[in-house]
C-alpha positions as CSV (number, residue, x, y, z in Angstrom):
1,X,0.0,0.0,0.0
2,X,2.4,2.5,1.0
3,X,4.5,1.8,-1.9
4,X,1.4,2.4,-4.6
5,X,0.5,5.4,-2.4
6,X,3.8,6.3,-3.0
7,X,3.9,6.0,-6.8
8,X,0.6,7.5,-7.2
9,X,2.5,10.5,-5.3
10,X,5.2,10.9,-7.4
11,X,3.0,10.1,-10.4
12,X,0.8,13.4,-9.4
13,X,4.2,15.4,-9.0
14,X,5.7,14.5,-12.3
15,X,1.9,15.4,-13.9
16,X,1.5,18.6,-12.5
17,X,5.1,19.5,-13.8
18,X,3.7,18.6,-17.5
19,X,1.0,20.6,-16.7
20,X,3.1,23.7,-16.3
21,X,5.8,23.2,-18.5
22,X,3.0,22.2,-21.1
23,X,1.3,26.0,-19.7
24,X,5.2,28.0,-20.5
25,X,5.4,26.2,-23.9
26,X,4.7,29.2,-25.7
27,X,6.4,31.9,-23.7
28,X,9.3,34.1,-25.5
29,X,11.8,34.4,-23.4
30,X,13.6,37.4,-25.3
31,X,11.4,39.9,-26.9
32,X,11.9,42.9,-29.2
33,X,9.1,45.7,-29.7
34,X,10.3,48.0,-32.4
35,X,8.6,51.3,-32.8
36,X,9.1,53.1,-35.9
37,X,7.9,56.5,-34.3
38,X,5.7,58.3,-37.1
39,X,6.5,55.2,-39.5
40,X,3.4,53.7,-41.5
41,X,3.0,52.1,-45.2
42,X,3.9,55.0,-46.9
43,X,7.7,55.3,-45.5
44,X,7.7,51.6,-45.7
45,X,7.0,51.5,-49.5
46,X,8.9,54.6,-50.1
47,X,12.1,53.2,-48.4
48,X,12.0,49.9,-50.1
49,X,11.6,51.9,-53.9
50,X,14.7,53.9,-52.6
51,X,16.8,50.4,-52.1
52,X,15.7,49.0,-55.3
53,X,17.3,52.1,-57.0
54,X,20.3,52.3,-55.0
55,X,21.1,48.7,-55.3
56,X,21.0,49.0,-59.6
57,X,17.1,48.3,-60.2
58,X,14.1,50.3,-61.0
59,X,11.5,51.6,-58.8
60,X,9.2,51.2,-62.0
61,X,9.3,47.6,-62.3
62,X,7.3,45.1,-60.1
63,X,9.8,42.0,-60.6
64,X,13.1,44.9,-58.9
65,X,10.8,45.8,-56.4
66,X,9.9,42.1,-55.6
67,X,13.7,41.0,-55.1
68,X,14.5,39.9,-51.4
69,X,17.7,42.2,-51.3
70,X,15.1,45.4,-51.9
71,X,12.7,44.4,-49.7
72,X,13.2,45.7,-45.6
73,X,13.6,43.1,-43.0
74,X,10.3,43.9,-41.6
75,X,8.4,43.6,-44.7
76,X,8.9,40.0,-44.8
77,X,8.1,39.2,-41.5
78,X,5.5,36.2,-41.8
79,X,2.8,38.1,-39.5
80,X,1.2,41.3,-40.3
81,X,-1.2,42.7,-38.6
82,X,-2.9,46.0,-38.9
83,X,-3.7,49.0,-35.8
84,X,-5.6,51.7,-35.5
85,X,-4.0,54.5,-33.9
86,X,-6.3,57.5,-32.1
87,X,-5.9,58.3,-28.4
88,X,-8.4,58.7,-25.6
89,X,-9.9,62.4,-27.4
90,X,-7.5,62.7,-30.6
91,X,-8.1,61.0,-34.1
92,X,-4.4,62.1,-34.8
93,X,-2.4,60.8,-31.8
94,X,0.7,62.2,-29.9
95,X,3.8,60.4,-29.1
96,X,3.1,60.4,-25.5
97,X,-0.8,59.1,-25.6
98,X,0.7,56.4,-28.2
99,X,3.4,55.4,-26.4
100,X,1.4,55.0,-23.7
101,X,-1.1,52.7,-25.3
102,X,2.0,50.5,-26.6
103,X,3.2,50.3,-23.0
104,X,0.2,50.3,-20.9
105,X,-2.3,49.1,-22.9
106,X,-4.3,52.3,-22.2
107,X,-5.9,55.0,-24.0
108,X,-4.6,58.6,-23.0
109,X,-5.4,62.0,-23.8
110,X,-2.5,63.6,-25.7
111,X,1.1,64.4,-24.3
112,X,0.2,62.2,-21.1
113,X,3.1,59.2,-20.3
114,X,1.8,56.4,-18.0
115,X,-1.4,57.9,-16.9
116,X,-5.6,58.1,-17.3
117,X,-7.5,60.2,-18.6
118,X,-8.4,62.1,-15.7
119,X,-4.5,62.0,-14.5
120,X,-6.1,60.1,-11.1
121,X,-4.0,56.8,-11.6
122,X,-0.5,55.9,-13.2
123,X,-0.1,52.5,-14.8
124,X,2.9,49.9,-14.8
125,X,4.4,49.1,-18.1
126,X,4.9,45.9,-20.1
127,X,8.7,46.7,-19.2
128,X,7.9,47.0,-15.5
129,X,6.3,43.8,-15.5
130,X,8.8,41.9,-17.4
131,X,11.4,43.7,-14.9
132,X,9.2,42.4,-11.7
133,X,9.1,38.8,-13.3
134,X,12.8,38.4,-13.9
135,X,13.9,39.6,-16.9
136,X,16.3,42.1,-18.1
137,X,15.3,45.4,-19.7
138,X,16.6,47.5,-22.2
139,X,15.4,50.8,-23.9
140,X,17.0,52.5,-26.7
141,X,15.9,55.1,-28.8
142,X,17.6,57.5,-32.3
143,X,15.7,60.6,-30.4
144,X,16.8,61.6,-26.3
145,X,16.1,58.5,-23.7
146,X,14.0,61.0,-21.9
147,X,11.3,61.6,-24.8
148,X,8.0,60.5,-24.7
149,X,8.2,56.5,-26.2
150,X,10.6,55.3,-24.2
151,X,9.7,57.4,-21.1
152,X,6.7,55.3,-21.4
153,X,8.1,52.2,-20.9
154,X,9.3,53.4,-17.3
155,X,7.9,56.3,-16.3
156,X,4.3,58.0,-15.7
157,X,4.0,62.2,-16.4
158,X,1.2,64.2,-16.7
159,X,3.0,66.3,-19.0
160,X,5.4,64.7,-21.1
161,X,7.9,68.2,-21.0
162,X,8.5,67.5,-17.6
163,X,11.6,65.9,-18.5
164,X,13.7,66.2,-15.6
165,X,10.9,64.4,-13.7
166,X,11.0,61.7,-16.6
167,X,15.3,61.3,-16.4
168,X,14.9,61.1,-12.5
169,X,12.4,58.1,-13.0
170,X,14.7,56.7,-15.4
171,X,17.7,57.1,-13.0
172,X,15.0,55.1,-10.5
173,X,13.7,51.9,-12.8
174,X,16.2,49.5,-12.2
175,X,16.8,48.4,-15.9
176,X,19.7,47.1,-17.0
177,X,20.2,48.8,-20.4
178,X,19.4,52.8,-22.1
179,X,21.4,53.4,-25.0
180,X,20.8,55.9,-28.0
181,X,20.2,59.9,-27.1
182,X,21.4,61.5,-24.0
183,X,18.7,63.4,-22.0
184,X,17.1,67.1,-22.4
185,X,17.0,68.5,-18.8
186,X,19.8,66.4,-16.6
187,X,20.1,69.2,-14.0
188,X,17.4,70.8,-13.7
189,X,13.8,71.5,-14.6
190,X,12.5,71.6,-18.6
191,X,9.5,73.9,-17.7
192,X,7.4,75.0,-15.0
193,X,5.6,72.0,-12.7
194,X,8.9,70.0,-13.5
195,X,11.3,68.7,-10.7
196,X,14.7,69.9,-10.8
197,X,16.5,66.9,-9.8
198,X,20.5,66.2,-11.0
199,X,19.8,63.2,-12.7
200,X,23.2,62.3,-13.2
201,X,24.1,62.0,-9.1
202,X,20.9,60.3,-9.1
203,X,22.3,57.6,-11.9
204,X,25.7,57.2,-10.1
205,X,23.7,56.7,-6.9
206,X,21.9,54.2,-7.9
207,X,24.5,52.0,-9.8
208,X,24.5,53.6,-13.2
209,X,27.6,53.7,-15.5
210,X,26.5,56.4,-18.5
211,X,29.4,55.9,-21.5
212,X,29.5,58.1,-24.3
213,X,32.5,57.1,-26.5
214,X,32.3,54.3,-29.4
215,X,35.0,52.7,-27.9
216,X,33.7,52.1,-24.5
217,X,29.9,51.5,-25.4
218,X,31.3,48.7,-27.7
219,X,33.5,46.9,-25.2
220,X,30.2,46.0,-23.3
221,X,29.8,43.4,-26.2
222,X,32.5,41.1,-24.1
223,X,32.4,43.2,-20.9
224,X,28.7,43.5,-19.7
225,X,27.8,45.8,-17.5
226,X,24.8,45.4,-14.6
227,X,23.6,48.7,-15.3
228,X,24.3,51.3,-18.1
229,X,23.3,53.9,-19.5
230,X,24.9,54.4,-23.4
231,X,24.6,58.0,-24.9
232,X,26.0,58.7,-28.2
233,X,29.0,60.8,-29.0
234,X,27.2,63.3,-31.1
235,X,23.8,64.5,-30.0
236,X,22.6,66.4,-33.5
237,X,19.7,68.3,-32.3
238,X,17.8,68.2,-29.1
239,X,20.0,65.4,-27.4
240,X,19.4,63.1,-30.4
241,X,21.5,60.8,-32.3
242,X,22.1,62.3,-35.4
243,X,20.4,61.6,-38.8
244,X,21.9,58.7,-40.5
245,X,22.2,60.3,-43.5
246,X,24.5,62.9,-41.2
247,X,26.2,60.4,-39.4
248,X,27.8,58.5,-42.4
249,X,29.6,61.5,-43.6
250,X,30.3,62.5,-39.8
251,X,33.1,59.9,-39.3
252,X,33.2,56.6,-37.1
253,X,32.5,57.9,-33.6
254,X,29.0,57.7,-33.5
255,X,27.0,54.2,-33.7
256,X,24.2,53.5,-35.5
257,X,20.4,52.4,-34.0
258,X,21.9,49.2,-35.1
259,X,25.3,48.8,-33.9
260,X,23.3,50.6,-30.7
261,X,21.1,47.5,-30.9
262,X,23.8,44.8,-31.1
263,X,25.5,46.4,-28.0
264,X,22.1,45.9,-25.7
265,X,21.7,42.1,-27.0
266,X,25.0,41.3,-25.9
267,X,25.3,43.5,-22.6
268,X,21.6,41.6,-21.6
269,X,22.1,38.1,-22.7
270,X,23.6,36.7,-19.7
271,X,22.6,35.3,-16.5
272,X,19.5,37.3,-14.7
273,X,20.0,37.8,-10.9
274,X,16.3,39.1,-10.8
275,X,13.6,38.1,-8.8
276,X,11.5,35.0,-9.4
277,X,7.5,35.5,-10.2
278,X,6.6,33.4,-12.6
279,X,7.1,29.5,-13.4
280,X,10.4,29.0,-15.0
281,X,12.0,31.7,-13.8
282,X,14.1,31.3,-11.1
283,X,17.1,33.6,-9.9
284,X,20.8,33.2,-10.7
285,X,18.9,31.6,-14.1
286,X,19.0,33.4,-17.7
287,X,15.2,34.5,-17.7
288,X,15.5,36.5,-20.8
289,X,15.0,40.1,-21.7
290,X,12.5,42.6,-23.2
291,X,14.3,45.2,-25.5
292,X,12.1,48.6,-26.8
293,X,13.8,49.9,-29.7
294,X,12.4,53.1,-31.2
295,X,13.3,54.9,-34.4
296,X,12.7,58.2,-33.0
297,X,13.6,60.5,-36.2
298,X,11.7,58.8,-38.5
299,X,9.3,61.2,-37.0
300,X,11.1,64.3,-36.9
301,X,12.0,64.0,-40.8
302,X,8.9,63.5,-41.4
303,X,7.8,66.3,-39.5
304,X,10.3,68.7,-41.7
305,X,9.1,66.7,-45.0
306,X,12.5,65.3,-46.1
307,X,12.3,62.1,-47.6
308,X,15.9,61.1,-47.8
309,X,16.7,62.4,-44.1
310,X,13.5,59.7,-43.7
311,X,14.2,56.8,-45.8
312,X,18.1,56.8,-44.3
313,X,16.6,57.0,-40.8
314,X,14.0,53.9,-41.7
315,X,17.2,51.5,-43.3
316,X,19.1,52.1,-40.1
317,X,16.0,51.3,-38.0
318,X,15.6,48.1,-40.4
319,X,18.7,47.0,-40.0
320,X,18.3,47.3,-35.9
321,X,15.3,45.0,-37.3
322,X,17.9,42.6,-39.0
323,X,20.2,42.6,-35.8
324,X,17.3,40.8,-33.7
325,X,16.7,38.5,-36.7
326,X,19.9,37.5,-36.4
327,X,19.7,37.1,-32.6
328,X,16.4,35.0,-33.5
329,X,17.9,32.8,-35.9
330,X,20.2,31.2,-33.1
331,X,17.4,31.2,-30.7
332,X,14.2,30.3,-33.0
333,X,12.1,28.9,-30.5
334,X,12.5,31.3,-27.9
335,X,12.7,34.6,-29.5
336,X,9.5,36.9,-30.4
337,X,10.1,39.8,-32.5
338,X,7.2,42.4,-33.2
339,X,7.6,45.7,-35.2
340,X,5.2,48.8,-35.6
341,X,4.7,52.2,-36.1
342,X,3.0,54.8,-33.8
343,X,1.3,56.7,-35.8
344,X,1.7,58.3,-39.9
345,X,3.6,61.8,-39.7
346,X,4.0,64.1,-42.6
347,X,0.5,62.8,-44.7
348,X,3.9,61.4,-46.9
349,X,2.6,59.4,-50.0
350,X,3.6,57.9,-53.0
351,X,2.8,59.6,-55.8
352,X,2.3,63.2,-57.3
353,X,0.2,65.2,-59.5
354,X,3.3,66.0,-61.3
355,X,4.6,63.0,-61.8
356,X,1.0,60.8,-62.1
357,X,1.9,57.3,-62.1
358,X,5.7,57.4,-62.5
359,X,8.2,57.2,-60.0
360,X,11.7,59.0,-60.4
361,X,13.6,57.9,-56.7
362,X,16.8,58.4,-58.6
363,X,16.5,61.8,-57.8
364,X,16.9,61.5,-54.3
365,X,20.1,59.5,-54.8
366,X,22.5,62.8,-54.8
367,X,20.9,64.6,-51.1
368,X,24.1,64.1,-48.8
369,X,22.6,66.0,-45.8
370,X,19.8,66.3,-43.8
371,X,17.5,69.7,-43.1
372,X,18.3,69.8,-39.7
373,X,22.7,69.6,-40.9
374,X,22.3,72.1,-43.7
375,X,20.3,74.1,-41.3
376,X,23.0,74.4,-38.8
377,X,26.1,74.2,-41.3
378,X,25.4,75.6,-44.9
379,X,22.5,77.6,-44.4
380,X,23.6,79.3,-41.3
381,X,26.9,80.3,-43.4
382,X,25.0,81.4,-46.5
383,X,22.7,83.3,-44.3
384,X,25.4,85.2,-42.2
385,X,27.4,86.3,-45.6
386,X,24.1,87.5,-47.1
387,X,21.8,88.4,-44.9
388,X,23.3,92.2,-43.7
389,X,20.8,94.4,-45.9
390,X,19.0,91.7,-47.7
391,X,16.6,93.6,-49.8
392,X,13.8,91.1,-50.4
393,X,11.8,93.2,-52.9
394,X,14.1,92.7,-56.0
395,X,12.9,89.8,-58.1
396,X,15.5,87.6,-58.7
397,X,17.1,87.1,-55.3
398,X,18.3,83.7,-55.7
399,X,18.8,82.9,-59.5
400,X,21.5,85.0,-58.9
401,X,23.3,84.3,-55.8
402,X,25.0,81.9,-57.9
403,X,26.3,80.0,-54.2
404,X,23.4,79.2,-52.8
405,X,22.3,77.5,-56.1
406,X,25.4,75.8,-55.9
407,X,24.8,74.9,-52.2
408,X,20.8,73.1,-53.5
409,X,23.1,71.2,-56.3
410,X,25.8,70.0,-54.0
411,X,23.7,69.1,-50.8
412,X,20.3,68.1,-52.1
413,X,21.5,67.2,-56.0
414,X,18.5,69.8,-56.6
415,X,19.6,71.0,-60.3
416,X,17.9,74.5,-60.3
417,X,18.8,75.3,-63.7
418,X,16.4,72.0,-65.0
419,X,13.6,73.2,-62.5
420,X,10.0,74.5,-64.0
421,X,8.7,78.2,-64.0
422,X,6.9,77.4,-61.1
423,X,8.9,75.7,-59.2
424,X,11.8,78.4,-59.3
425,X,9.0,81.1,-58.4
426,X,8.0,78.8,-55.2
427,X,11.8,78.8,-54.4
428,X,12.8,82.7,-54.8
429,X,9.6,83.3,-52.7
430,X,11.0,81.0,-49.6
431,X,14.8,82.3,-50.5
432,X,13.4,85.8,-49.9
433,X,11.3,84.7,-46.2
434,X,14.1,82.8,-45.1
435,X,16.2,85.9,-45.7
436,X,14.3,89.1,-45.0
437,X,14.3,88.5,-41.0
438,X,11.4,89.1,-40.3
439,X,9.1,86.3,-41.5
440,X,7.8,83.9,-38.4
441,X,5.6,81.7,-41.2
442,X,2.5,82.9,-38.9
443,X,0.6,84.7,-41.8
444,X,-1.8,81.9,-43.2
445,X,-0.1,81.0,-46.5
446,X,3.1,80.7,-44.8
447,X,1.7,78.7,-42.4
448,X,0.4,76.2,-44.8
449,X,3.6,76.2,-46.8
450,X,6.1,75.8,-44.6
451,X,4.7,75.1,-41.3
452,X,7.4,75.7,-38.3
453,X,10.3,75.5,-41.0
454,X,13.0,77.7,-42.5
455,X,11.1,78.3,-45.8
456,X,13.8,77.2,-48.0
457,X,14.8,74.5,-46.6
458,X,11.5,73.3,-46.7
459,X,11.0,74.0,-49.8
460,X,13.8,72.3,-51.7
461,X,12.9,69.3,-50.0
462,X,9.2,69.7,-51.4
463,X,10.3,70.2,-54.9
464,X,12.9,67.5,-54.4
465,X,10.5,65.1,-53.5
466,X,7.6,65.6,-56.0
467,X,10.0,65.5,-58.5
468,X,10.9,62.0,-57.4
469,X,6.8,61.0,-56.7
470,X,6.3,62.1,-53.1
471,X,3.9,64.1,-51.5
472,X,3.0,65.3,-48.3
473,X,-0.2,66.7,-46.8
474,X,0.9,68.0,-43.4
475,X,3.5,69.1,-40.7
476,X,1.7,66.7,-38.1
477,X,1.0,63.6,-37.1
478,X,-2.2,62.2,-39.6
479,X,-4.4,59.3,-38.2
480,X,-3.9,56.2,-40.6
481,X,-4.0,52.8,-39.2
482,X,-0.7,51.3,-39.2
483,X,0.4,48.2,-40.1
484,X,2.5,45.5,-37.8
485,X,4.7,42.7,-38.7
486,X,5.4,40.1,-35.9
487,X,8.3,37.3,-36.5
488,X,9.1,34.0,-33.5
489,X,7.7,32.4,-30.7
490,X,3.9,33.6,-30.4
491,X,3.8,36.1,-33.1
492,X,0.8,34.6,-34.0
493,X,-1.5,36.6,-31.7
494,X,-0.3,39.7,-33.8
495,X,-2.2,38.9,-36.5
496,X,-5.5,40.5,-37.7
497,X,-6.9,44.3,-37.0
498,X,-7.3,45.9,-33.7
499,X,-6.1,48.8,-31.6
500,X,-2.9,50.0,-30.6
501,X,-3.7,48.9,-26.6
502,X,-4.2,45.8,-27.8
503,X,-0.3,45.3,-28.7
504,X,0.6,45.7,-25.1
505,X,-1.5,43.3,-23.9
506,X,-1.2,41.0,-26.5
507,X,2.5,40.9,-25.6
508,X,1.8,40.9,-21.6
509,X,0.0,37.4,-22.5
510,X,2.9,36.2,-24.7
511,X,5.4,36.8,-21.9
512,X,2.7,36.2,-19.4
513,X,3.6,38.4,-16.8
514,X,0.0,39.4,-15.8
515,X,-3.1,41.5,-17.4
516,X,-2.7,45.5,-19.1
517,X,-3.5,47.8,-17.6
518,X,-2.4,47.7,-14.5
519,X,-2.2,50.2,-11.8
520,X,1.2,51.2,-10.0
């Protein structure tokens, strides 16, 4: 008797660890969420037309554009799914009530990180609970760490420009891994209501090592670190990484969202000493990690309407994409991948009504700089030879100031001298606001042509761009449903259409770590 007893015993044990094993079968224990910020089908398509042209084909023909080799890495991704992307009171969605949605699984009201609607209650993050069940974190991000998508995956504002408040809840989360952008307002406060903390006392205080050198953020890679925080050499504009299109001609100090990318896999794939929540994840065991990586300037180019600043933004974002891939392809079946966008920005599209149904992306191929580097470098020297008595009421300002069409030639490949009627009229107007000093683009038509931007910056990049088949409708975010491509272990619950708070919690059950939303 006692020995049947005692079979029957061990017979229940050895069932009821079937029963869980059987119940963890399908959960990823290393995810990537990649967040093309302002990314939707439109920079997708565009992007890939662009690589078939580079690479020798044409963006005319269906069997170049078909080729693997032109195709991005998310693109052929074997889920796709498809989100709509409006906030709690906004058809056209910020960063911050997106992010949050993505995070928390929670519609927000605009420029709100982490919280309600009525601001009453902050909500924990599918970082936080991956964090709390054992696994390693890492953020990373092309724009500053302290910016609304990845604040959201660690901290909860009610404004999303109190950035000193976001960097000191940073400094406070515990994860293992930041790299991209440094941060806006280390030291003190970015704007009234926001603390005024010194962020970077608060990271050493709490176990951080912040690098900023090539040499040193690499050397993680074979020297991990328990927590780090990695900032790029060069911060462009607004404690961002810069444009890719600026870094490749900027030298080899700065890394790429890629190389960025490659650096967190290797700092995080090692034994996790965190705490045990969940079956099958025990301390002093490897329980995984959960990496956000966001293409932040995707946006911002296509904010300022420049296609190639965009399309070289997207391939370096792609090829953080390709990084994971690889990472997946040695760990197939435990290993879930899933990429998105937050929302369209720009209203870019393919097509023009000058160029109907014909697409010309060879004429992107000779832009070497972005807006935001001609802005800063070129224009500002152009500017301060030739703005001291600039008398905007003669009519042919531009055509001839034979250097500044020189300086469209040699930094956009913009050849003004094969330009329409039209098109030269729309440039010596802008020439002639960008130079006067006086123009703040507030009077209506300015405001429609040029939005925020220098007018003729702007404007080349328009007339660029519609002479190559693009178009864009706005300076803003635009509310298109965006499309998702999923790749791994459990990628199959990302398939279909639904909402963008659906994403978070559709990952919280694929790493089951517990129900979205959840309050703090």
């Amino acid at each position: 008797m006692k020995l049947r007893k005692s079979v029957r015993t061990m017979m229940l044990a050895i069932a009821m660890l079937a029963v869980g094993a059987i119940a963890n079968a399908g959960q990823p224990k290393y995810v990537f969420f990649f967040l093309g910020d302002g990314m939707s089908s439109s920079q997708i398509q565009a992007t890939e037309a662009y690589l078939t042209t580079s690479n020798g084909g044409s963006a005319r023909l269906a069997e170049d554009l078909l080729k693997p080799e032109n195709r991005l890495n998310m693109s052929k991704m074997p889920v796709t799914g498809m989100q709509t992307t409006y906030d709690a009171f906004a058809l056209m969605t910020d960063s911050a009530s997106s992010a949050t949605a993505f995070a928390c699984g929670l519609k927000a009201k605009s420029g709100t990180i982490g919280m309600d609607q009525n601001l009453a209650n902050t909500y924990k993050s599918i970082a936080q609970l991956a964090h709390e069940a054992g696994m390693k974190v890492g953020i990373l991000s092309s724009v500053s760490l302290d910016h609304a998508t990845p604040a959201a995956y660690y901290a909860s504002v009610a404004n999303r420009g109190y950035m000193n408040n976001i960097a000191t809840q940073l400094a406070e989360s515990g994860y293992e891994f930041f790299g991209g952008g440094g941060l806006v307002a280390p030291t003190g406060p970015a704007r009234s209501g926001d603390t005024g903390n010194n962020v970077w006392d608060l990271l050493k205080a709490n176990g951080y090592t912040v690098l900023n050198d090539r040499s040193s953020i690499e050397a993680l890679k074979d020297e991990p670190m328990d927590k780090v925080v990695c900032i790029n050499p060069w911060l462009q504009d607004s404690s961002a990484m810069p444009y890719d299109v600026d870094r490749k001609n900027s030298g080899s100090d700065n890394l790429s969202l890629a190389e960025m990318t490659e650096v967190a896999i290797a700092n995080l794939h090692s034994d996790s000493k965190g705490p045990h929540k969940k079956w099958g994840r025990r301390p002093g065991r490897n329980n995984g990690f959960f990496i956000m990586v966001e293409g932040g300037k995707i946006d911002w180019a296509c904010h300022a309407n420049d296609a190639v600043a965009t399309i070289g933004d997207m391939i370096d974002f792609d090829n953080a994409i390709g990084v994971a891939l690889d990472f997946y392809r040695k760990h197939p079946h435990d290993t879930l991948i899933v990429v998105t966008g937050d929302h369209e920005t720009g209203g870019m599209t393919i097509g023009h009504a000058t160029t109907a149904y014909t697409a010309y992306y060879d004429k992107l191929m000779a832009q070497n700089y972005s807006y935001t580097y001609f802005g800063a470098n070129q224009w500002l020297d152009h500017k301060a030879d030739y703005g001291d008595g600039y008398a905007y009421q003669a009519p042919n300002n531009l055509e001839s100031n034979s250097e500044m069409i020189s300086l469209m030639k040699e930094v956009f490949g913009l050849d003004y001298a094969s330009l329409n009627a039209y098109q030269k009229e729309k440039l010596e107007d802008a020439y002639d606001k960008s130079m006067c000093g006086t123009n703040d683009n507030s009077a209506d038509e300015n405001t429609l042509l040029y939005g925020s931007y220098e007018p003729i910056i702007v404007t080349i990049t328009h007339i660029l761009n519609e002479n190559a088949s693009i178009g864009w409708t706005s300076y803003s975010h635009t509310g298109v449903p965006v499309p998702l491509f999923a790749q791994g272990r459990e990628a199959w619950r990302f398939a279909g259409f639904y909402d963008n708070t659906d994403i978070a919690k559709k990952l919280a059950k694929a790493m089951d770590v517990g129900e979205l939303p959840v309050e703090k």
